[in-house]
TORKE-225148 format. One line per 4 residues: number of its first residue (from 0); for each residue x, y, z of N, C-alpha, C. Coordinates in Angstrom, 2 decimals. Atoms other than C-alpha are relative to their C-alpha. Last residue first. Example, Ala and Ser with C-alpha at 12.3 -4.5 7.8 and 13.67 -1.06 7.14 Angstrom:
1> -0.82,-1.19,-0.06,13.67,-1.06,7.14,-0.77,1.09,0.73 ~ 0.89,-1.19,0.00,12.30,-4.50,7.80,0.90,1.20,0.00
This chain:
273> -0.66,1.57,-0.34,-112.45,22.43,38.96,-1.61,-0.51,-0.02 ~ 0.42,0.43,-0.69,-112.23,25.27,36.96,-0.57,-1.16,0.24 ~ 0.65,1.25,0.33,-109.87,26.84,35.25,-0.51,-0.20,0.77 ~ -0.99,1.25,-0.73,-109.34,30.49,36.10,-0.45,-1.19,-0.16
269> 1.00,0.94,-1.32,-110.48,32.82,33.73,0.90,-0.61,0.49 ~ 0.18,-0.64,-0.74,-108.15,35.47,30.93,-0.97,-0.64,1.71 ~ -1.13,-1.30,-0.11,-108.16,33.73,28.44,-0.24,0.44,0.85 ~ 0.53,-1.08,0.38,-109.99,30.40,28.57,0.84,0.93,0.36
265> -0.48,-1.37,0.45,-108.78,26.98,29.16,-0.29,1.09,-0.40 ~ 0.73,-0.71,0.82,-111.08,24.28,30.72,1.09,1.32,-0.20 ~ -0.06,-1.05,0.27,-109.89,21.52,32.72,0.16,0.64,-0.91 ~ 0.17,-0.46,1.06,-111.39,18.82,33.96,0.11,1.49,-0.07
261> -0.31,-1.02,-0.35,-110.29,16.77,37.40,0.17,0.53,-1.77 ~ -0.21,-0.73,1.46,-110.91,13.88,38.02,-0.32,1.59,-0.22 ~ 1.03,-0.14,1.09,-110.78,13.42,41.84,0.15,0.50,-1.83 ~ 0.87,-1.44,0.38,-107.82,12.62,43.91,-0.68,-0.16,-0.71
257> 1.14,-0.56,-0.47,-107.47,9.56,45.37,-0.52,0.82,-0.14 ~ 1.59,0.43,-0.38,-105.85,7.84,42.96,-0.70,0.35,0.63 ~ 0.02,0.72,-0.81,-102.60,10.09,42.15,-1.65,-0.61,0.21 ~ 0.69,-0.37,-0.82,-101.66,10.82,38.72,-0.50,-0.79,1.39
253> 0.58,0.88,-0.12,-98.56,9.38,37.37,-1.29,0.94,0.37 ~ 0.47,-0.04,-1.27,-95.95,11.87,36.67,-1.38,-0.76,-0.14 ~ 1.26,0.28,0.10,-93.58,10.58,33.30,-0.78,0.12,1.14 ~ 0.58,0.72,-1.25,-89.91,10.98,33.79,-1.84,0.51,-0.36
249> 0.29,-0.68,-1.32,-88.59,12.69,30.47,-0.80,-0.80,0.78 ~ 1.64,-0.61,0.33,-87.05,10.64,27.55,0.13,0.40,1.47 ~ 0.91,0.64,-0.88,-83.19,10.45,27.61,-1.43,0.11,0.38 ~ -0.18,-1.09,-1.29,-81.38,11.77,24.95,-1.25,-1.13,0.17
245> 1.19,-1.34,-0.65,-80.74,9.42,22.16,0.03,0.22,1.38 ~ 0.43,0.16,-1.25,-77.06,8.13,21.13,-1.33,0.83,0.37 ~ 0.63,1.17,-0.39,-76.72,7.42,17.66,-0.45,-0.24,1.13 ~ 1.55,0.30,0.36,-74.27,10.24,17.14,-0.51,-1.48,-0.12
241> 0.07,0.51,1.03,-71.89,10.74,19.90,-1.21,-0.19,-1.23 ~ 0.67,1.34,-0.48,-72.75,13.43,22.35,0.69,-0.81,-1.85 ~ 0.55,0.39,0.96,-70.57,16.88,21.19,-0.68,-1.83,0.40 ~ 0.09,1.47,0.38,-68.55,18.60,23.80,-1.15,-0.63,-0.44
237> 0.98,0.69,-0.65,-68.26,21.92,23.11,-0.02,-1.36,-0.16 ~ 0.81,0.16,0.38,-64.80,23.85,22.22,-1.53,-1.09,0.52 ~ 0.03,1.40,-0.18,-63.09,25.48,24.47,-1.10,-0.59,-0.92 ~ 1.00,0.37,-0.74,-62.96,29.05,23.58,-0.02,-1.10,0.02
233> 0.99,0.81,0.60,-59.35,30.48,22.23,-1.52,-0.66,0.62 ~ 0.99,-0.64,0.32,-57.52,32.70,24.53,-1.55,-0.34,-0.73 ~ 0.73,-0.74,-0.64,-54.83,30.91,24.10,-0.57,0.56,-0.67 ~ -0.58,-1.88,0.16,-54.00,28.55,21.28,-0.46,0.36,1.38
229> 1.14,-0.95,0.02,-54.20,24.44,22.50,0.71,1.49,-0.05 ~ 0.06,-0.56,-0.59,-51.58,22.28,21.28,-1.41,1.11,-0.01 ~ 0.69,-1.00,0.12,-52.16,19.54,19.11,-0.30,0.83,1.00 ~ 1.33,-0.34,-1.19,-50.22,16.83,19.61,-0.22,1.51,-0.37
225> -0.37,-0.70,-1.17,-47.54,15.83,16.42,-1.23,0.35,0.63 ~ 0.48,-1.29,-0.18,-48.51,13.17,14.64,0.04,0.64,1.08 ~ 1.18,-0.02,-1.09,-46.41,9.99,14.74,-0.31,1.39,-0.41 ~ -0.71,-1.37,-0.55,-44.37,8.88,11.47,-1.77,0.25,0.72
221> 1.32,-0.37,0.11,-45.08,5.33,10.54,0.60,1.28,1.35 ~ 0.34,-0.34,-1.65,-41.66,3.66,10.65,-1.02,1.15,-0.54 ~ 0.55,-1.41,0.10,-40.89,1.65,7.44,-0.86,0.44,1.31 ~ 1.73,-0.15,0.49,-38.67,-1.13,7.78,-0.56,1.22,0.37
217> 0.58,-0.09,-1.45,-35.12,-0.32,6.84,-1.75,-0.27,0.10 ~ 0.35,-1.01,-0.38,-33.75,-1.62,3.22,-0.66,0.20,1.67 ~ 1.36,0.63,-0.94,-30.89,-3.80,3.25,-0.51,1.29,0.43 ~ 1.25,-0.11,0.37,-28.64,-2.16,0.38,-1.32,-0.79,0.73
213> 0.49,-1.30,0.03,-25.99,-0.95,2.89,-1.26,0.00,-0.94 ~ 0.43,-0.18,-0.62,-25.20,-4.29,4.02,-0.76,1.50,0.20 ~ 1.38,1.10,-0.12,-24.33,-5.52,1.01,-1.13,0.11,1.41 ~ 0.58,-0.42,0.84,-21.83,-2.67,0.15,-1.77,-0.82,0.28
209> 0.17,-0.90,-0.29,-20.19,-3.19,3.69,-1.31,0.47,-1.08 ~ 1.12,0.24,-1.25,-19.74,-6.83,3.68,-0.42,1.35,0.05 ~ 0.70,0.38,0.93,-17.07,-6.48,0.18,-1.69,-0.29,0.60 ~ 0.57,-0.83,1.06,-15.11,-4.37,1.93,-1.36,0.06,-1.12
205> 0.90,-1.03,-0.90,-15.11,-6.31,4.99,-0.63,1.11,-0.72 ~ 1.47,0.52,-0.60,-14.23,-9.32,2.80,-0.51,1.37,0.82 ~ 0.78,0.37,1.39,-11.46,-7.51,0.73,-1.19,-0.59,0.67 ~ 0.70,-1.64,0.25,-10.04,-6.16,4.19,-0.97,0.03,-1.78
201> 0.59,-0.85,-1.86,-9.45,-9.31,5.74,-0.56,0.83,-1.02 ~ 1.79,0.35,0.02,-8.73,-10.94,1.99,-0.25,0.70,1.14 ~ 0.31,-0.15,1.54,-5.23,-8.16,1.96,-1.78,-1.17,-0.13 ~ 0.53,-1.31,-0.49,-4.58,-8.67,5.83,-1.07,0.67,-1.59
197> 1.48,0.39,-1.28,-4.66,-12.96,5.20,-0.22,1.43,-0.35 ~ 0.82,0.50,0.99,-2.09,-11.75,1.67,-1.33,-0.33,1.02 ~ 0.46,-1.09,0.54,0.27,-9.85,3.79,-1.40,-0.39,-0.55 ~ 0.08,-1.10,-1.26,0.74,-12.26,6.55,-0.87,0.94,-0.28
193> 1.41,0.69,-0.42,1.27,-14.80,3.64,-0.85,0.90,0.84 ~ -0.18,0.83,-1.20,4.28,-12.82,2.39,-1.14,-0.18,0.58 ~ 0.62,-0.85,-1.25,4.00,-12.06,-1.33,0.17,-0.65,1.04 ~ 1.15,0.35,-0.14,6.81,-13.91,-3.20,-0.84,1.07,0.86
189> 0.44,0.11,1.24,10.34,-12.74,-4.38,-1.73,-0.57,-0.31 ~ -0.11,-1.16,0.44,11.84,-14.18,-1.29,-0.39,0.02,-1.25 ~ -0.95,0.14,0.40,9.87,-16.57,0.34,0.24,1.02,-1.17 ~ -0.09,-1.40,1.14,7.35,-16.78,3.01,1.39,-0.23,-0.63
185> -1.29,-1.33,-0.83,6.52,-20.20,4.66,0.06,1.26,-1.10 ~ 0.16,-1.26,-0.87,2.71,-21.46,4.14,1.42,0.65,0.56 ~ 0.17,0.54,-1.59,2.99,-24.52,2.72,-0.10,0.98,1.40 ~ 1.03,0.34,0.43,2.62,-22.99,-1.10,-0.30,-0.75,1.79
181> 0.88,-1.18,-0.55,5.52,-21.14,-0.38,-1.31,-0.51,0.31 ~ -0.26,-0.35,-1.26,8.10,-24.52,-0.14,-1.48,1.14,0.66 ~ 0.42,0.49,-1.60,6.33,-26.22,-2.99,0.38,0.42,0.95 ~ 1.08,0.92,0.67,5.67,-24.60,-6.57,0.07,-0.92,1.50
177> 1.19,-0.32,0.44,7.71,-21.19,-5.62,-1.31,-1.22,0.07 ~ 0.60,-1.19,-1.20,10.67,-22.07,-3.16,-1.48,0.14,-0.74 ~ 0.29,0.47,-1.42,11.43,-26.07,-4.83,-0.64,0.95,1.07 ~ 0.43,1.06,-0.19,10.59,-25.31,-8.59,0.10,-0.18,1.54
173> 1.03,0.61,0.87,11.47,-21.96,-9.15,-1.11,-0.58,0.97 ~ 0.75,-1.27,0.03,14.01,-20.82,-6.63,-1.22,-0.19,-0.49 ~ 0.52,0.76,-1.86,15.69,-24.31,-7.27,-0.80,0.91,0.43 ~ 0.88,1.17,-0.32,15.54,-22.97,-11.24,-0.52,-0.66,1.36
169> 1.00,-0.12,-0.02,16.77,-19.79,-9.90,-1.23,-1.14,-0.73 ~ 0.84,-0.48,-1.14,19.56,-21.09,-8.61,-1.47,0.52,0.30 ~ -0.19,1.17,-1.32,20.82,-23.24,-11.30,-1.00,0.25,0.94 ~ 1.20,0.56,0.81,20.07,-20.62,-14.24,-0.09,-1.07,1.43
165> 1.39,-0.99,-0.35,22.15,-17.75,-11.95,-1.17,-1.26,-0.07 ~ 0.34,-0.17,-1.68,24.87,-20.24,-11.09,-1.47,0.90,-0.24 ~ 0.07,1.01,-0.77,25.25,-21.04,-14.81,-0.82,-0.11,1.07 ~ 1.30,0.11,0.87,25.69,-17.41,-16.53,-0.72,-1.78,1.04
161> 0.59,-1.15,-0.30,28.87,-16.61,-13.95,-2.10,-0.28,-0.74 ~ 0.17,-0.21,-1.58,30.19,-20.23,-13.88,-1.33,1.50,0.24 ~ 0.52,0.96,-0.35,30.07,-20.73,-17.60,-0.96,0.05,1.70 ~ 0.86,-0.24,0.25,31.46,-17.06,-17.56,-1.09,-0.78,-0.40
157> 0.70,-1.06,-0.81,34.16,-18.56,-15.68,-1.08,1.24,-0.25 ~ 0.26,0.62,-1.26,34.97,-21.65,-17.27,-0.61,1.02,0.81 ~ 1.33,0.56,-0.37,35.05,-20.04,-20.54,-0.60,-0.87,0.62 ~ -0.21,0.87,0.11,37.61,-17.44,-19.06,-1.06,-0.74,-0.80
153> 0.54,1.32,-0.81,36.82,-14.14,-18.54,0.65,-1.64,-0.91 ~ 0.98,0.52,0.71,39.47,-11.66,-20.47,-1.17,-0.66,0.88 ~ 0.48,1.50,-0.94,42.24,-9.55,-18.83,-1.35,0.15,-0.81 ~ -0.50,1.51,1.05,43.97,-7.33,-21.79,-0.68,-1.33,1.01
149> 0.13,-0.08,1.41,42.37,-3.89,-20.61,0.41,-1.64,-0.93 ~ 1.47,0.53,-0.23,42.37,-4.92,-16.77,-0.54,0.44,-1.47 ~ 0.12,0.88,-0.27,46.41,-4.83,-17.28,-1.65,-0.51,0.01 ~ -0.41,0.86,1.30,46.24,-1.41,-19.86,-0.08,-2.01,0.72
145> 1.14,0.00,0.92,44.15,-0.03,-16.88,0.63,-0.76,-1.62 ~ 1.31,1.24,-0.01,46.62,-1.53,-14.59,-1.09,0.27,-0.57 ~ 0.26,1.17,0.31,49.54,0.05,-16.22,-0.58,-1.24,0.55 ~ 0.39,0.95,0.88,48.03,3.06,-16.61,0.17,-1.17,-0.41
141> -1.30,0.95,0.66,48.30,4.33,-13.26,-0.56,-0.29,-1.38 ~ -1.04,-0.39,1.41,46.18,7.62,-13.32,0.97,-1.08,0.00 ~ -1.59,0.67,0.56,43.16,6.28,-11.28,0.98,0.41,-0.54 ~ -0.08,1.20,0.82,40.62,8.54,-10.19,1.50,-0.35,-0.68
137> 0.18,-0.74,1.54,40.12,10.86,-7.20,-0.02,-1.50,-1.16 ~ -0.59,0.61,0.65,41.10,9.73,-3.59,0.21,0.59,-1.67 ~ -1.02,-1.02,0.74,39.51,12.74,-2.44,1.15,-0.92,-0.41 ~ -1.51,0.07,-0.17,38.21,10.54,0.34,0.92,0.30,-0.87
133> -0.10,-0.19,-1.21,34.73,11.64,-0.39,1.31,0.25,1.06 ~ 0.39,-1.40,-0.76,34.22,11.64,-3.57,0.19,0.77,1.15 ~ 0.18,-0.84,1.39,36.01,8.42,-5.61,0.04,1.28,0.68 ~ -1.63,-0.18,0.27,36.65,6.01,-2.62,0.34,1.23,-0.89
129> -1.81,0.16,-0.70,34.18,6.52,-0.52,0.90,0.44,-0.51 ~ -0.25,-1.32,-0.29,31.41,7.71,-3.02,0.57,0.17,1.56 ~ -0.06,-0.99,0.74,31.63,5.26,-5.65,0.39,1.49,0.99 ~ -1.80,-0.44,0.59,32.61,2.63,-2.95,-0.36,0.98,-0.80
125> -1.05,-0.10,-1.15,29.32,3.12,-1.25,1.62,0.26,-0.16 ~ -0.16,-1.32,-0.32,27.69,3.16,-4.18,0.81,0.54,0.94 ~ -0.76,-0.72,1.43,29.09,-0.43,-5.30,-0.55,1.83,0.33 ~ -1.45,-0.92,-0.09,28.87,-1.74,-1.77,0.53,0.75,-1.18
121> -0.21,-1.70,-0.93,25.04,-1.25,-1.38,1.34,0.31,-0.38 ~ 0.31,-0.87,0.98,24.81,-4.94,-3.46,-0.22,1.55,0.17 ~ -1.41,0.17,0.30,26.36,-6.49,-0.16,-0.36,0.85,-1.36 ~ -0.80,-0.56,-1.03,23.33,-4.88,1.93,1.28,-0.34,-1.33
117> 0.00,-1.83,-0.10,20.51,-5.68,-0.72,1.20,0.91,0.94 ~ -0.40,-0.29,0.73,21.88,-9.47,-0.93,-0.09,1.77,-0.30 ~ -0.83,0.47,0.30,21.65,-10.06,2.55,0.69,0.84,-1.42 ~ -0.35,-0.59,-0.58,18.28,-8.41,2.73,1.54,-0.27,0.10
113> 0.13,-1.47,0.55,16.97,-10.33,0.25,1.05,1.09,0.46 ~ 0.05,-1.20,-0.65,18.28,-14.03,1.19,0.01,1.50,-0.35 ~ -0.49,1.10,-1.50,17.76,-17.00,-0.53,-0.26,0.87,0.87 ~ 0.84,1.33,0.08,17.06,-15.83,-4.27,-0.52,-0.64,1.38
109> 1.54,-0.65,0.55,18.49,-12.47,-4.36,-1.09,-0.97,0.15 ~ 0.55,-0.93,-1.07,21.69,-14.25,-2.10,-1.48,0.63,-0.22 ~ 0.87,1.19,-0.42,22.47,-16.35,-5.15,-0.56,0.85,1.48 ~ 1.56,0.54,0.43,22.34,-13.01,-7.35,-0.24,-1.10,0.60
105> 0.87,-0.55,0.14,24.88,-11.27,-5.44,-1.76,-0.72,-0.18 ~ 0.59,0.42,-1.49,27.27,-13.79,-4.36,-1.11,1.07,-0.11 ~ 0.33,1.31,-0.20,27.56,-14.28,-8.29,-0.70,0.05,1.32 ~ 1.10,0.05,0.77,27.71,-10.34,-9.06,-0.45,-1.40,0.10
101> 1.30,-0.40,-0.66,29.98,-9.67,-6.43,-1.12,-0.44,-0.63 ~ 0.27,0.15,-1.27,32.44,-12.58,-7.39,-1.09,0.65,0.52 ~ 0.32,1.19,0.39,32.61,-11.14,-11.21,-0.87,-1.08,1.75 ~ 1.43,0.08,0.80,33.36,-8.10,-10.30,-0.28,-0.87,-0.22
97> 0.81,0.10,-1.54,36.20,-9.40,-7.21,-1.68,0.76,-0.62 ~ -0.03,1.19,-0.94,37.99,-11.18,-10.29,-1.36,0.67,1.06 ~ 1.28,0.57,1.02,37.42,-8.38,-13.25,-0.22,-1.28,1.35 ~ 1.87,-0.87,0.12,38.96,-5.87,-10.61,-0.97,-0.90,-0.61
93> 0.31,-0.29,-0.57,42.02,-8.29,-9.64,-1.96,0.31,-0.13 ~ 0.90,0.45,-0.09,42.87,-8.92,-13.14,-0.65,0.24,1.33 ~ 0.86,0.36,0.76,43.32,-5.44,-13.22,-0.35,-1.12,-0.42 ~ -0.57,0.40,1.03,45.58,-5.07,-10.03,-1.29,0.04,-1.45
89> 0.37,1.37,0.73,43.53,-3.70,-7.11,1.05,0.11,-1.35 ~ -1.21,0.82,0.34,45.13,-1.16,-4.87,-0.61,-1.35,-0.74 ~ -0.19,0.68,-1.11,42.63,1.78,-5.24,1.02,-0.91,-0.04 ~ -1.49,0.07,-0.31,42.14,5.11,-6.78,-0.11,-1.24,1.04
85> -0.53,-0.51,-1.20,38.76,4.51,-8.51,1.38,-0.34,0.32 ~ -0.23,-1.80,0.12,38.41,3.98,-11.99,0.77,0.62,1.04 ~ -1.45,-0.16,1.06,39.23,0.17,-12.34,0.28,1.42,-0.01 ~ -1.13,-0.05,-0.05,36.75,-0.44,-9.87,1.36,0.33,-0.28
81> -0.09,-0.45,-1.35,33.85,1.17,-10.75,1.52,-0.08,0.63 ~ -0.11,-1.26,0.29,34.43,0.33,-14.32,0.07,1.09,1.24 ~ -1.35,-0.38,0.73,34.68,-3.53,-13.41,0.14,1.83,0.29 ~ -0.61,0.69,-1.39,31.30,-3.60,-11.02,1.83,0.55,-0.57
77> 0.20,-1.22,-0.42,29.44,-1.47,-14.59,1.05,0.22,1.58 ~ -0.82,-1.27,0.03,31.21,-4.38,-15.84,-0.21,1.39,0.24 ~ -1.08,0.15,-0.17,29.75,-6.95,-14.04,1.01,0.80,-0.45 ~ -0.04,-0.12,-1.79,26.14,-5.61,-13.63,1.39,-0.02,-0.22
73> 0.17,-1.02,-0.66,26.29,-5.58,-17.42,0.20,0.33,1.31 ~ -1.28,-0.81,0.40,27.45,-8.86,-17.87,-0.23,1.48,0.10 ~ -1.10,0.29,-1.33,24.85,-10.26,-15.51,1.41,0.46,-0.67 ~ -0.21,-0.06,-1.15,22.30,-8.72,-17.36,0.90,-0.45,0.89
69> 0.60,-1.45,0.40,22.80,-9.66,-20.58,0.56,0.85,0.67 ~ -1.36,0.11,0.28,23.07,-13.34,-19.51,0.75,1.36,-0.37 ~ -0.98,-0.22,-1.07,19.83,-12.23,-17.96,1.47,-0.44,-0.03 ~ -0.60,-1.29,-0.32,18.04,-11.28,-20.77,1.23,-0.08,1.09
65> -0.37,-0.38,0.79,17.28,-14.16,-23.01,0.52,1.28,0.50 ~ -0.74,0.09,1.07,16.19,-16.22,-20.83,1.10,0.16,-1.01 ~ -1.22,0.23,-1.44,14.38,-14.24,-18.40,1.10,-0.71,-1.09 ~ -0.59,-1.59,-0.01,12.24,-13.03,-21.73,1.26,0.01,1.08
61> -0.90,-0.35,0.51,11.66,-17.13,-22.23,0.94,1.43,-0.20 ~ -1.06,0.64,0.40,10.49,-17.64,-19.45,1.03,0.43,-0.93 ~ -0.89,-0.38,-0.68,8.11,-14.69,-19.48,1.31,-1.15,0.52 ~ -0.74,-1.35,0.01,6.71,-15.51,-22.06,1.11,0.50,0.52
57> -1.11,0.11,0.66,6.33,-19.06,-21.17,0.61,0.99,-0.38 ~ 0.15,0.05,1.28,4.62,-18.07,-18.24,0.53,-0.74,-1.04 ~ -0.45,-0.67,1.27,5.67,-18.66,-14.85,-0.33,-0.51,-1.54 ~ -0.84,0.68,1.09,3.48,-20.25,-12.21,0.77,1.04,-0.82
53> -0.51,-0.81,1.02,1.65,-19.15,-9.02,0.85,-1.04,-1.15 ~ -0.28,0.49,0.64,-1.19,-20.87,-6.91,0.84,0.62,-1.24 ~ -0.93,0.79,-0.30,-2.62,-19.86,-4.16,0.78,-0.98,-0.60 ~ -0.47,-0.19,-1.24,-5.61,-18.85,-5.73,0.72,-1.17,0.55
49> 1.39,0.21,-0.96,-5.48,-19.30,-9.33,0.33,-0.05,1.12 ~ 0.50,0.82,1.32,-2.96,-18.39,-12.30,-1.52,-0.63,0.68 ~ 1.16,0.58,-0.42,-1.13,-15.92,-10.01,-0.93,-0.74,-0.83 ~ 1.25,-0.54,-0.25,1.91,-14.78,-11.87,-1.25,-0.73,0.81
45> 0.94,1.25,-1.04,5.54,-15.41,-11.34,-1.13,0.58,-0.22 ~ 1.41,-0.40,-0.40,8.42,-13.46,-13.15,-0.82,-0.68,-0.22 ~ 1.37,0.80,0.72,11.86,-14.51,-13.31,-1.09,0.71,0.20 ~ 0.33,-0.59,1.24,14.30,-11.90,-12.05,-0.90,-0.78,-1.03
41> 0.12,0.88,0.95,14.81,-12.92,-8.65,-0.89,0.83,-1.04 ~ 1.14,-0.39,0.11,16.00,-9.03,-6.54,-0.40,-1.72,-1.20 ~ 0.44,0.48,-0.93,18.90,-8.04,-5.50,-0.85,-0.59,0.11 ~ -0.96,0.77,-0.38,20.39,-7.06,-8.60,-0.28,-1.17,0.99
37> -0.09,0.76,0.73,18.29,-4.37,-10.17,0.78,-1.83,0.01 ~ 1.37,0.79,-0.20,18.02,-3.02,-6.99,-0.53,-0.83,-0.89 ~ 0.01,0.93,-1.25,21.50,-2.59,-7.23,-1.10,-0.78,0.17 ~ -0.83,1.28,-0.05,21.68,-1.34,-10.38,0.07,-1.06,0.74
33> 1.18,0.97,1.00,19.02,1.12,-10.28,0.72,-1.19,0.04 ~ 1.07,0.75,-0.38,20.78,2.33,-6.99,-0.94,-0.57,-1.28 ~ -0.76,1.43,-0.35,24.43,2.51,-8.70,-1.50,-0.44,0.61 ~ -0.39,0.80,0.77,22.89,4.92,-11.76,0.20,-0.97,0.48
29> 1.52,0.34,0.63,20.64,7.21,-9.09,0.70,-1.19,-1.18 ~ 0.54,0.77,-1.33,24.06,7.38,-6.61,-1.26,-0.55,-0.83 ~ -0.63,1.28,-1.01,26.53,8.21,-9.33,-0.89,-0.62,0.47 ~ -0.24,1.06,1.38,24.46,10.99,-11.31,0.20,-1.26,0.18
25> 1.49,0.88,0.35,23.54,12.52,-7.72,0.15,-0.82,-0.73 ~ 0.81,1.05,-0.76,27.05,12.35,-7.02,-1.35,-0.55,0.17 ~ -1.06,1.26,-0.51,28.73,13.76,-9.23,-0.71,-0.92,0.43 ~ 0.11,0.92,0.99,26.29,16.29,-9.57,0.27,-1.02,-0.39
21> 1.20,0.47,-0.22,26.92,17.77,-6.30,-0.29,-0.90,-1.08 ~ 0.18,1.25,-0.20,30.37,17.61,-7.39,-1.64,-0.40,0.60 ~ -0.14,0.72,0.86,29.86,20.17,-9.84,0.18,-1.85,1.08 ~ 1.25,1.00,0.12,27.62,21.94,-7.37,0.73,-0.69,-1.54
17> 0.98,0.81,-0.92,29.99,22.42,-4.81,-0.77,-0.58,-1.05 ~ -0.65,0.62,-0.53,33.07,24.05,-7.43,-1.19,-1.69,0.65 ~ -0.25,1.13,1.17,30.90,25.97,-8.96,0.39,-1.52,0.58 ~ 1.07,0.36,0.20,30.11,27.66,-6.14,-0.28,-0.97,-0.69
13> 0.52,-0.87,0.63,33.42,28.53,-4.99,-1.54,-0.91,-0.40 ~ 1.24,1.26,0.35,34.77,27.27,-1.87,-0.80,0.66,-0.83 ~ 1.17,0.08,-0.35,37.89,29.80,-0.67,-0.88,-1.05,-1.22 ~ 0.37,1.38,1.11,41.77,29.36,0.02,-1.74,0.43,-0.11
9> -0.96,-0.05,1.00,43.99,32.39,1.21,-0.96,-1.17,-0.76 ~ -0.01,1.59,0.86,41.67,33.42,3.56,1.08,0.25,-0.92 ~ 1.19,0.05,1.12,43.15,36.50,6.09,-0.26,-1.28,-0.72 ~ -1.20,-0.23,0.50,44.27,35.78,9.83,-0.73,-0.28,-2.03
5> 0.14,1.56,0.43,41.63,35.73,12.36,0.89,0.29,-1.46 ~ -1.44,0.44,-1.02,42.58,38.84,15.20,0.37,-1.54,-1.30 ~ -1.50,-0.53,-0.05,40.56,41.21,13.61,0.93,-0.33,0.34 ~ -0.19,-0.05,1.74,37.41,39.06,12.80,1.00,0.77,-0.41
1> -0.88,1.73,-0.18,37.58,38.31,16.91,0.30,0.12,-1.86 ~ -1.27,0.29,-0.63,37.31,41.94,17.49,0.57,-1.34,-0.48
């Protein structure tokens, strides 16, 4: 009844359709989270050199170095391309302005505050699939702010600034969070947290108490013999005098003195006589 009263489709959701933007968006979301986390995150690397005690390499100095100027232009125009695509009201310098901005308040935040920087470094998926997927905005067709964010340049004040602030921050990061703030027992980002590291020996000592206590041997217990039940029917056996013990000689009768001696004569068949 009610499928006779509902008025026919004129529009329907084809298959295709779903899983091209499915794709969309996986592609999107796995490209902006490497990014992000790529982002959030001090990019020096610290090794343990002796307990309670970290340093950086030179290696790895110099690999930070050499990458993260790299890196922060990447981040910034993957930040650009985002922008410039989606349908929004930014101008094209605009887009290189508020890329540039995330990627600064980005990385001093990675240093200072994690969680901070993991929330504002969220907004590039977020906008991918706000503005782009969701709200059927779609993508840009003005062209004359892709020809305007086509002729905007950085400055070399402001890729001074952009390359700069990273080396700045993570030198103080370095030297004042790694070599003395952690070392006093506060936690800091980009470090293990002390908390972790007590639960981590805890369980390395109990681990290490277990093996040692399993090669103490037991002392040796002298296994009892079981009692010896009696069978029925069986005959008791006899009890047996120890040996060494002699039997008791026989009582000896005295003769008495007043009687007369008294000789006697054995013969077969007679009576002794007295």
């Amino acid at each position: 009844m009610l499928a006779e009263t509902l008025p026919e489709p004129e529009h329907f959701v084809h298959a295709g359709d779903v899983l091209i933007k499915v794709a969309i968006l996986v592609v999107a979301m796995l490209a902006s989270v490497a990014a992000y986390h790529a982002m959030q995150r001090p990019r020096l690397v610290v090794s343990e050199v002796e307990p309670g005690s970290w340093r950086a390499e030179r290696r790895d100095v110099i690999q930070y170095v050499i990458s993260i100027p790299w890196l922060l232009l990447l981040w910034m125009a993957g930040l650009e391309l985002v922008l410039v695509f989606t349908n929004n009201g930014l101008s094209g310098p605009d887009v290189s302005v508020i890329a540039v901005a995330i990627v600064i308040a980005v990385r001093i935040l990675a240093h200072v505050l994690h969680e901070h920087a993991h929330e504002l470094a969220k907004t590039v998926p977020l906008t991918i699939v706000t503005l782009w997927v969701i709200t059927a905005n779609g993508i840009r067709v003005d062209d004359r702010t892709l020809a305007d964010w086509d002729r905007t340049a950085l400055t070399g004040p402001t890729e001074l600034l952009l390359v700069g602030t990273e080396f700045v921050v993570c030198a103080l990061w370095y030297w004042v969070g790694v070599r003395w703030w952690w070392p006093k027992g506060h936690d800091l980002v980009g470090m293990p947290k002390h908390h972790h590291l007590a639960q981590a020996a805890m369980l390395a000592s109990v681990s290490a108490q277990a093996p040692a206590a399993s090669t103490l041997e037991p002392a040796p217990v002298a296994a009892a013999e079981p009692p010896v039940e009696p069978v029925d029917g069986a005959a008791p056996e006899p009890v047996v005098d120890p040996p060494g013990a002699d039997a008791a000689p026989p009582a000896t009768v005295e003769p008495d003195p007043d009687d007369d001696a008294v000789t006697l004569t054995e013969q077969e068949g007679e009576a002794p006589e007295r």
